[in-house]
Backbone atoms as SQL, in Angstrom:
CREATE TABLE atoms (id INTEGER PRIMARY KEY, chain TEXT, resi INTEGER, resn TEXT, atom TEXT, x REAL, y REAL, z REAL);
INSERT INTO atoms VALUES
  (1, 'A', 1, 'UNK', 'N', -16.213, -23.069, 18.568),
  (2, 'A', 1, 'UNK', 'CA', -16.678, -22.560, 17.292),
  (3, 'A', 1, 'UNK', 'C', -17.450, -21.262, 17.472),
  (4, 'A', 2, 'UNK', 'N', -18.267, -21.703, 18.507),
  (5, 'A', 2, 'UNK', 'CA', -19.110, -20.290, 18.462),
  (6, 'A', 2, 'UNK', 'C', -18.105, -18.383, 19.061),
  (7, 'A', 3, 'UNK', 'N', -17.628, -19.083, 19.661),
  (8, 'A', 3, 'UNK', 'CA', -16.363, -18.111, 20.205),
  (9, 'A', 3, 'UNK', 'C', -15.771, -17.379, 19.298),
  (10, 'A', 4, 'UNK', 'N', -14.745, -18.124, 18.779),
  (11, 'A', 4, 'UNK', 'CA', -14.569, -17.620, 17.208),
  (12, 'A', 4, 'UNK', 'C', -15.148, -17.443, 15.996),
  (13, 'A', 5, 'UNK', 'N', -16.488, -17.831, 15.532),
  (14, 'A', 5, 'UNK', 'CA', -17.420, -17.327, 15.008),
  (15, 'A', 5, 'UNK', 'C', -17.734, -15.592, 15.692),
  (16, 'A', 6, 'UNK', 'N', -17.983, -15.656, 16.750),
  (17, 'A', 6, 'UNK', 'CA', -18.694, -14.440, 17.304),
  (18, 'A', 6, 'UNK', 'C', -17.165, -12.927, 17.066),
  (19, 'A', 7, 'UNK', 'N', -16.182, -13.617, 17.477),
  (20, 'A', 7, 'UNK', 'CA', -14.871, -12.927, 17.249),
  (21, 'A', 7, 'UNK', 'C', -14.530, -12.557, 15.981),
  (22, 'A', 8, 'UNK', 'N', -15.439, -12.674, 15.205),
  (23, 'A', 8, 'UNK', 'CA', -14.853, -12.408, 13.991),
  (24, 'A', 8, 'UNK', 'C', -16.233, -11.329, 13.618),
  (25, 'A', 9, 'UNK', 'N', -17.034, -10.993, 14.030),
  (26, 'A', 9, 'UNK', 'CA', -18.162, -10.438, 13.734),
  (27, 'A', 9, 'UNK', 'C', -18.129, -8.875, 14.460),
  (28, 'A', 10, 'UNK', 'N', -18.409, -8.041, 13.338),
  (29, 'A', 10, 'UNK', 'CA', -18.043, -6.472, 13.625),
  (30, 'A', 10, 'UNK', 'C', -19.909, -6.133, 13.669),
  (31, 'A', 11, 'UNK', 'N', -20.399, -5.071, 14.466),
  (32, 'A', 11, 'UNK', 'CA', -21.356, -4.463, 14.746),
  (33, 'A', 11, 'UNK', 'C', -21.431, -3.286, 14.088),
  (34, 'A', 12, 'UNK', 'N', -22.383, -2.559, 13.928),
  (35, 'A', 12, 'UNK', 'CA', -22.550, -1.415, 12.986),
  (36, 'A', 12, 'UNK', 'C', -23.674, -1.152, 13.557),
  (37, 'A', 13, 'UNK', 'N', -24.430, 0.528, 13.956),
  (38, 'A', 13, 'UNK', 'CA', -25.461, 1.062, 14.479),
  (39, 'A', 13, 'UNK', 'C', -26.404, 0.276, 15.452),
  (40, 'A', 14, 'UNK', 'N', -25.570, -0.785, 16.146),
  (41, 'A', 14, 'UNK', 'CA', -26.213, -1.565, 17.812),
  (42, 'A', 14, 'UNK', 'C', -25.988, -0.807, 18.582),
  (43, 'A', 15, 'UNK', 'N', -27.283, -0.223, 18.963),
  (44, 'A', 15, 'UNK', 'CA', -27.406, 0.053, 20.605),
  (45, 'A', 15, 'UNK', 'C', -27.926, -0.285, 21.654),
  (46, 'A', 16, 'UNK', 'N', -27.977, -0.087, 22.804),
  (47, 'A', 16, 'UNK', 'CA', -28.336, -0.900, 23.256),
  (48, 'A', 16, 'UNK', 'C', -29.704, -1.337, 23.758),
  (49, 'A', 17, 'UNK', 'N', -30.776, -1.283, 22.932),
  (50, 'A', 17, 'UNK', 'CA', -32.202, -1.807, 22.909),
  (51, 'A', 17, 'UNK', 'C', -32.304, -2.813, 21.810),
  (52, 'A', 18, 'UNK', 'N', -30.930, -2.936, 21.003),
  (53, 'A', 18, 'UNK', 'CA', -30.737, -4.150, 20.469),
  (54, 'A', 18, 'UNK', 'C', -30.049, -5.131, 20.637),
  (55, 'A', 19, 'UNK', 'N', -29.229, -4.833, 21.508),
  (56, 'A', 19, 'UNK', 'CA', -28.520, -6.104, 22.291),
  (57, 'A', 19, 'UNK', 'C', -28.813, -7.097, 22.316),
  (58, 'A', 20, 'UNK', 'N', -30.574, -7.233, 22.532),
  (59, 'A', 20, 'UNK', 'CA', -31.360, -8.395, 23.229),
  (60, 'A', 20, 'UNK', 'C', -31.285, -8.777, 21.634),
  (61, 'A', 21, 'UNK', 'N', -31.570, -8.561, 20.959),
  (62, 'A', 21, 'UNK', 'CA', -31.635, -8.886, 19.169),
  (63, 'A', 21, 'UNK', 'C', -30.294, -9.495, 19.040),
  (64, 'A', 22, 'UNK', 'N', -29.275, -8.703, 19.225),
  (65, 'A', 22, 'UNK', 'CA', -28.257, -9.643, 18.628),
  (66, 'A', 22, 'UNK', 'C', -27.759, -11.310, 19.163),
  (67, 'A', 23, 'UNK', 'N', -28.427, -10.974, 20.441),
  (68, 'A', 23, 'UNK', 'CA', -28.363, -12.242, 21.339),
  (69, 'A', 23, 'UNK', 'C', -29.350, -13.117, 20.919),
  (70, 'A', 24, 'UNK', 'N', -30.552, -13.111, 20.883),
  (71, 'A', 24, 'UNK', 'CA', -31.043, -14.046, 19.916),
  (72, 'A', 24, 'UNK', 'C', -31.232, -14.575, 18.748),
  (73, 'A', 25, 'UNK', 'N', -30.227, -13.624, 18.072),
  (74, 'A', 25, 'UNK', 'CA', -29.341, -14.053, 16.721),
  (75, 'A', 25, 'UNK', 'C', -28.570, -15.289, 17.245),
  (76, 'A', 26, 'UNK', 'N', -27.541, -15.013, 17.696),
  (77, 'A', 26, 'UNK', 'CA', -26.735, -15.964, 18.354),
  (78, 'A', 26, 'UNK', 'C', -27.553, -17.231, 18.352),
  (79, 'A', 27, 'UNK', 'N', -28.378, -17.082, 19.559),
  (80, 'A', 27, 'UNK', 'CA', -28.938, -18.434, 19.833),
  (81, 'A', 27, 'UNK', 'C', -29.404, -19.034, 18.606),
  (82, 'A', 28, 'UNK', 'N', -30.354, -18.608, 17.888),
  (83, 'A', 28, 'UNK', 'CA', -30.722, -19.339, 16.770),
  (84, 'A', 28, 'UNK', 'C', -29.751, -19.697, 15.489),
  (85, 'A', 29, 'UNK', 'N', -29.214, -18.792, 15.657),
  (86, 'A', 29, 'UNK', 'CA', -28.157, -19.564, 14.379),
  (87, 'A', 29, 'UNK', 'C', -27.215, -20.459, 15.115),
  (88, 'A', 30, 'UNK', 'N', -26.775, -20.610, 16.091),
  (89, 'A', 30, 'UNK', 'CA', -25.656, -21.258, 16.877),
  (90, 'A', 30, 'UNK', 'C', -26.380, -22.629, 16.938),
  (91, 'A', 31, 'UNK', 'N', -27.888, -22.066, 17.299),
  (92, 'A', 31, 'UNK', 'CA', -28.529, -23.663, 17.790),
  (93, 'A', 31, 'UNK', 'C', -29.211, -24.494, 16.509),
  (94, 'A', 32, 'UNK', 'N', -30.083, -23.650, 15.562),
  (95, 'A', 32, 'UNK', 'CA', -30.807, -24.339, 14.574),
  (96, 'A', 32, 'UNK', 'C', -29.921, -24.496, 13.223),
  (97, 'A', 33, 'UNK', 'N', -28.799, -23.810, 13.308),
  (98, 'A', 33, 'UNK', 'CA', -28.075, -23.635, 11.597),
  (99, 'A', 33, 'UNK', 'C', -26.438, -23.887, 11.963),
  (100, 'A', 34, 'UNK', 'N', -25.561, -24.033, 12.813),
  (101, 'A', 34, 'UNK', 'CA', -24.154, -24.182, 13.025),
  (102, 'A', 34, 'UNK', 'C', -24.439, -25.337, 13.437),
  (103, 'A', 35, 'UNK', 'N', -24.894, -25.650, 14.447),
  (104, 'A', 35, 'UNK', 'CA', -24.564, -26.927, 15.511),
  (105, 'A', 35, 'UNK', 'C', -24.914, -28.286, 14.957),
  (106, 'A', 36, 'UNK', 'N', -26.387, -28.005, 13.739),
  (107, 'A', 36, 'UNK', 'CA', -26.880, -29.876, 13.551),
  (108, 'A', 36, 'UNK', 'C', -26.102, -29.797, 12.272),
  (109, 'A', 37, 'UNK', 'N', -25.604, -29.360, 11.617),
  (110, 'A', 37, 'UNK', 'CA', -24.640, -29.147, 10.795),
  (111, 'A', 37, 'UNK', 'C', -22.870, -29.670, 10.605),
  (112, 'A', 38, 'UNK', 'N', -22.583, -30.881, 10.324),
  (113, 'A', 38, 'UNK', 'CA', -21.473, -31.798, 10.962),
  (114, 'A', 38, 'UNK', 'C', -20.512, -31.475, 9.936),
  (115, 'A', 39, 'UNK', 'N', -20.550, -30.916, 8.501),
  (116, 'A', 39, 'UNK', 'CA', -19.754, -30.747, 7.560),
  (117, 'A', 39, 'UNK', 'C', -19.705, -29.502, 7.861),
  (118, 'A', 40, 'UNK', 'N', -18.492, -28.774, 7.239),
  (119, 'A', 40, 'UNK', 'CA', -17.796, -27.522, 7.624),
  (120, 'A', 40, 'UNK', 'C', -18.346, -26.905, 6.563),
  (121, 'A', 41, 'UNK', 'N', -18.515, -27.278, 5.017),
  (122, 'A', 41, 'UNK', 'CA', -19.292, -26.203, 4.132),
  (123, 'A', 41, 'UNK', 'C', -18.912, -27.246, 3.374),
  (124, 'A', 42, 'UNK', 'N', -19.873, -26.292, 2.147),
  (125, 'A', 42, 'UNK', 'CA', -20.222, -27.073, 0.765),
  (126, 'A', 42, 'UNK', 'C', -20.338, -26.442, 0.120),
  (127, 'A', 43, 'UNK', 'N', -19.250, -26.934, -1.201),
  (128, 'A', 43, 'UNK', 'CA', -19.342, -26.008, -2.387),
  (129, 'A', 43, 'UNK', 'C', -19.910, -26.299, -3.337),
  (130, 'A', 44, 'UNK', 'N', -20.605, -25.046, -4.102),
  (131, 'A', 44, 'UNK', 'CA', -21.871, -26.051, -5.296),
  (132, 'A', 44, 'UNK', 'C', -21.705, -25.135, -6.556),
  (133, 'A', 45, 'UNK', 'N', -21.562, -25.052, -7.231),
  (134, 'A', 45, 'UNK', 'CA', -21.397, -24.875, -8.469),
  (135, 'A', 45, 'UNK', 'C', -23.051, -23.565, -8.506),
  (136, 'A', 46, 'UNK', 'N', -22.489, -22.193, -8.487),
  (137, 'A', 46, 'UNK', 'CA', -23.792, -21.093, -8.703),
  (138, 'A', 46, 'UNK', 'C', -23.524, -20.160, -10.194),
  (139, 'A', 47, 'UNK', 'N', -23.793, -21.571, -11.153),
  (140, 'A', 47, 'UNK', 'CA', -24.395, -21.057, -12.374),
  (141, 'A', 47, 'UNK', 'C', -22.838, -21.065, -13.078),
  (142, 'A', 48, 'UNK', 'N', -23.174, -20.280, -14.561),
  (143, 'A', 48, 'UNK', 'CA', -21.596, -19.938, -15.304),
  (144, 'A', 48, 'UNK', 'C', -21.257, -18.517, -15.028),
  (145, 'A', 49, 'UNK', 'N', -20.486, -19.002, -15.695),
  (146, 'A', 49, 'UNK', 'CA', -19.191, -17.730, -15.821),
  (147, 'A', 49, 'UNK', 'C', -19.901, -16.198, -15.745),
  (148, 'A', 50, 'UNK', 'N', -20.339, -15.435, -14.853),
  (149, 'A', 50, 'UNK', 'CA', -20.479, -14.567, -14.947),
  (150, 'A', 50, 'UNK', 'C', -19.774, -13.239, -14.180),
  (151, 'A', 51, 'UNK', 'N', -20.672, -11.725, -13.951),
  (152, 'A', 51, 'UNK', 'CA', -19.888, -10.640, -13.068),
  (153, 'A', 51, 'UNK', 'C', -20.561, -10.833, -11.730),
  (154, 'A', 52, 'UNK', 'N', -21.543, -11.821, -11.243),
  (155, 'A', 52, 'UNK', 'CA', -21.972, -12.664, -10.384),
  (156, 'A', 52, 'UNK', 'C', -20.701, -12.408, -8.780),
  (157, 'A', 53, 'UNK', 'N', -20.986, -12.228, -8.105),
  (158, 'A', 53, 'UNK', 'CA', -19.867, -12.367, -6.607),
  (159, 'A', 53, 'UNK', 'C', -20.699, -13.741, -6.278),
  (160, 'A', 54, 'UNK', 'N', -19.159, -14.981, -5.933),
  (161, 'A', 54, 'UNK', 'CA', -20.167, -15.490, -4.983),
  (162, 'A', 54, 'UNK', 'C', -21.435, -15.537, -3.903),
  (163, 'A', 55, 'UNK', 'N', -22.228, -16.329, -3.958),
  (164, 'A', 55, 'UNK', 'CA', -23.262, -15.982, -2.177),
  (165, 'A', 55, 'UNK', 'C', -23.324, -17.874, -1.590),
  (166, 'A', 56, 'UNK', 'N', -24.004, -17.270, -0.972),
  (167, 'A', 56, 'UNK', 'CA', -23.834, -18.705, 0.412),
  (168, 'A', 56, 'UNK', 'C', -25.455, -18.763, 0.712),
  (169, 'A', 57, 'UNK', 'N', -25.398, -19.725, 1.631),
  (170, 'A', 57, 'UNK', 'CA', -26.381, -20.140, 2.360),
  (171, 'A', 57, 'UNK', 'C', -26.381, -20.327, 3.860),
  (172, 'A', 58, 'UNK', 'N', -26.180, -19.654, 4.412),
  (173, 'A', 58, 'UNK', 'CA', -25.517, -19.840, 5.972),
  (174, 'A', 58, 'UNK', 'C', -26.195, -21.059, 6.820),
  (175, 'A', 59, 'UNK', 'N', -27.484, -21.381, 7.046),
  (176, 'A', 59, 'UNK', 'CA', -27.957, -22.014, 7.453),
  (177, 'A', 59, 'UNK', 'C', -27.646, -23.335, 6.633),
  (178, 'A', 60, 'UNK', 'N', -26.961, -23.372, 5.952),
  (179, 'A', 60, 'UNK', 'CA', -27.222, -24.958, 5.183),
  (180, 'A', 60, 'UNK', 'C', -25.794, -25.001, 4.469),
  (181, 'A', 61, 'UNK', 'N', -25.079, -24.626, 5.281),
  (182, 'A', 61, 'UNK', 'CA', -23.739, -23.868, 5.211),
  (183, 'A', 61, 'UNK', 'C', -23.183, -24.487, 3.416),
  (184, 'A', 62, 'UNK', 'N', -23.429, -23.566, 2.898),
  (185, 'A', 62, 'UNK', 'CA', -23.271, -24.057, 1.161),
  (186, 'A', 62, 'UNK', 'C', -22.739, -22.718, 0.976),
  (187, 'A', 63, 'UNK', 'N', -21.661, -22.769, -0.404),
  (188, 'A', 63, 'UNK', 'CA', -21.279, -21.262, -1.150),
  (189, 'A', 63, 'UNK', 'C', -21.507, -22.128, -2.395),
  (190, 'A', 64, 'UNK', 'N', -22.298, -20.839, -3.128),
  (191, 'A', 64, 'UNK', 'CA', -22.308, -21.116, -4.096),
  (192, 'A', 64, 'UNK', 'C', -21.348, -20.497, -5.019),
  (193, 'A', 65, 'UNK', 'N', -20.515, -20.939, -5.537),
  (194, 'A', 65, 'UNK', 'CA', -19.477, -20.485, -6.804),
  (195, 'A', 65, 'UNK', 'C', -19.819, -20.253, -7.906),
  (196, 'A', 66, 'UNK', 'N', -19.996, -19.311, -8.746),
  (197, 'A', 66, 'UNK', 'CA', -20.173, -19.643, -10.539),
  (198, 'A', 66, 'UNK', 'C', -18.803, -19.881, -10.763),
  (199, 'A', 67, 'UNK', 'N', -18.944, -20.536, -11.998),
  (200, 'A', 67, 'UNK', 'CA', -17.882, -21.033, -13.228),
  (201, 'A', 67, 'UNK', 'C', -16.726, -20.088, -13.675),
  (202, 'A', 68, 'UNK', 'N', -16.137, -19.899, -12.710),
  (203, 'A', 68, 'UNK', 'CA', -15.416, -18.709, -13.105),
  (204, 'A', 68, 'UNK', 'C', -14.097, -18.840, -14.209),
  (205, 'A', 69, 'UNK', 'N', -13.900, -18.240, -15.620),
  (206, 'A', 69, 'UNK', 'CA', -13.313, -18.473, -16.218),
  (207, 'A', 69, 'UNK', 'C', -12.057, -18.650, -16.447),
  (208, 'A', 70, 'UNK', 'N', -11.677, -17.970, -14.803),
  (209, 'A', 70, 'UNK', 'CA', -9.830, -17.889, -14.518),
  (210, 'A', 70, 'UNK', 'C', -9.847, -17.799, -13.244),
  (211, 'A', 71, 'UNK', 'N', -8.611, -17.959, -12.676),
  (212, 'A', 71, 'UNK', 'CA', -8.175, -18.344, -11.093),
  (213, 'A', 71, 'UNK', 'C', -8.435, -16.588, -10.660),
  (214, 'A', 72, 'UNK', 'N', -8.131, -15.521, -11.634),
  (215, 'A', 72, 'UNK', 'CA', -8.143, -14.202, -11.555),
  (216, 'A', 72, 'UNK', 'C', -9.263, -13.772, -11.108),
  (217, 'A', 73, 'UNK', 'N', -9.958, -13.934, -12.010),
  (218, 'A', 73, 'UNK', 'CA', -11.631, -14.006, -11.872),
  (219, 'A', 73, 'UNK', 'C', -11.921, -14.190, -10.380),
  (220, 'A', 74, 'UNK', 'N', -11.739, -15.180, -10.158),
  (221, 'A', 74, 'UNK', 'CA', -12.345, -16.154, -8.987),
  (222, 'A', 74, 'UNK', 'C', -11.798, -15.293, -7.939),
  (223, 'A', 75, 'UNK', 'N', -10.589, -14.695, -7.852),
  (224, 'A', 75, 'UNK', 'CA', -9.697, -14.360, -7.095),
  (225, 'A', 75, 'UNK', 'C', -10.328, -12.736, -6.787),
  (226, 'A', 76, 'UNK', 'N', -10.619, -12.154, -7.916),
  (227, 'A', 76, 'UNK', 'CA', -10.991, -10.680, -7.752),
  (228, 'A', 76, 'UNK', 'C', -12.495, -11.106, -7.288),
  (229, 'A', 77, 'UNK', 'N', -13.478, -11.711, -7.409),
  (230, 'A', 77, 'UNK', 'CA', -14.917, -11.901, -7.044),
  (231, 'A', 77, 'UNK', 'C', -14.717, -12.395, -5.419),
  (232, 'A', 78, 'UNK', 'N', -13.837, -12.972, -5.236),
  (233, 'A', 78, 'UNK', 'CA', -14.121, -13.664, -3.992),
  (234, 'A', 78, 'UNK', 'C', -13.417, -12.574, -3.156),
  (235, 'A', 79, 'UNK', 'N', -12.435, -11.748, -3.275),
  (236, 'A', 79, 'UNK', 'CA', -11.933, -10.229, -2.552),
  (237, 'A', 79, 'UNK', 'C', -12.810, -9.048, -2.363),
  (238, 'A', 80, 'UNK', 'N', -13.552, -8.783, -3.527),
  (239, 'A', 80, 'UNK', 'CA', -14.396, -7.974, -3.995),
  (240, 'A', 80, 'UNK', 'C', -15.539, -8.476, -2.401),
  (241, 'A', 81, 'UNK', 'N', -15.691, -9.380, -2.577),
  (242, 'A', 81, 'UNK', 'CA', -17.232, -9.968, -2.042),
  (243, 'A', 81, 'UNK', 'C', -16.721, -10.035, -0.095),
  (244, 'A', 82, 'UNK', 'N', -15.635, -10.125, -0.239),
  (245, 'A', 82, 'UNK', 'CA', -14.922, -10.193, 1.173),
  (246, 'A', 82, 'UNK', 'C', -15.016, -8.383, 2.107),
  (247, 'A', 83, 'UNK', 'N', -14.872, -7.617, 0.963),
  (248, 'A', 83, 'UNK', 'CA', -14.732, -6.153, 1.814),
  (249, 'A', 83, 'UNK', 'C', -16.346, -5.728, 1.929);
């Protein structure tokens, strides 16, 4: 998991006096927020129908969704929120 978690993660203005930072990113989210965590995610209902983009909770691995009024909707918010 953590492998491919980490493989999927792009860097932006790290150099290297932050290295040590991104590495103890790692550890703490790998150890206190991925690992005691046995369900893969959870979806919760974030509010109604609005211009709202989904958000999450990483540590408590939850997305929250609003009520979105069409599959379209849902479809352009969740693309939108992806780039």
């Amino acid at each position: 998991m953590s492998r491919w978690l980490k493989s999927r993660v792009s860097y932006s203005n790290v150099d290297f006096p932050d290295r040590q930072t991104v590495e103890y990113f790692w550890e703490v989210l790998l150890t206190e927020c991925l690992l005691k965590e046995t369900r893969v995610f959870t979806i919760q209902r974030g509010g109604p129908d609005s211009e709202l983009l989904p958000s999450s909770s990483t540590c408590f691995n939850i997305l929250f969704l609003p009520q979105y009024s069409s599959k379209s909707k849902l479809k352009e918010k969740l693309l939108l929120g992806h780039l």
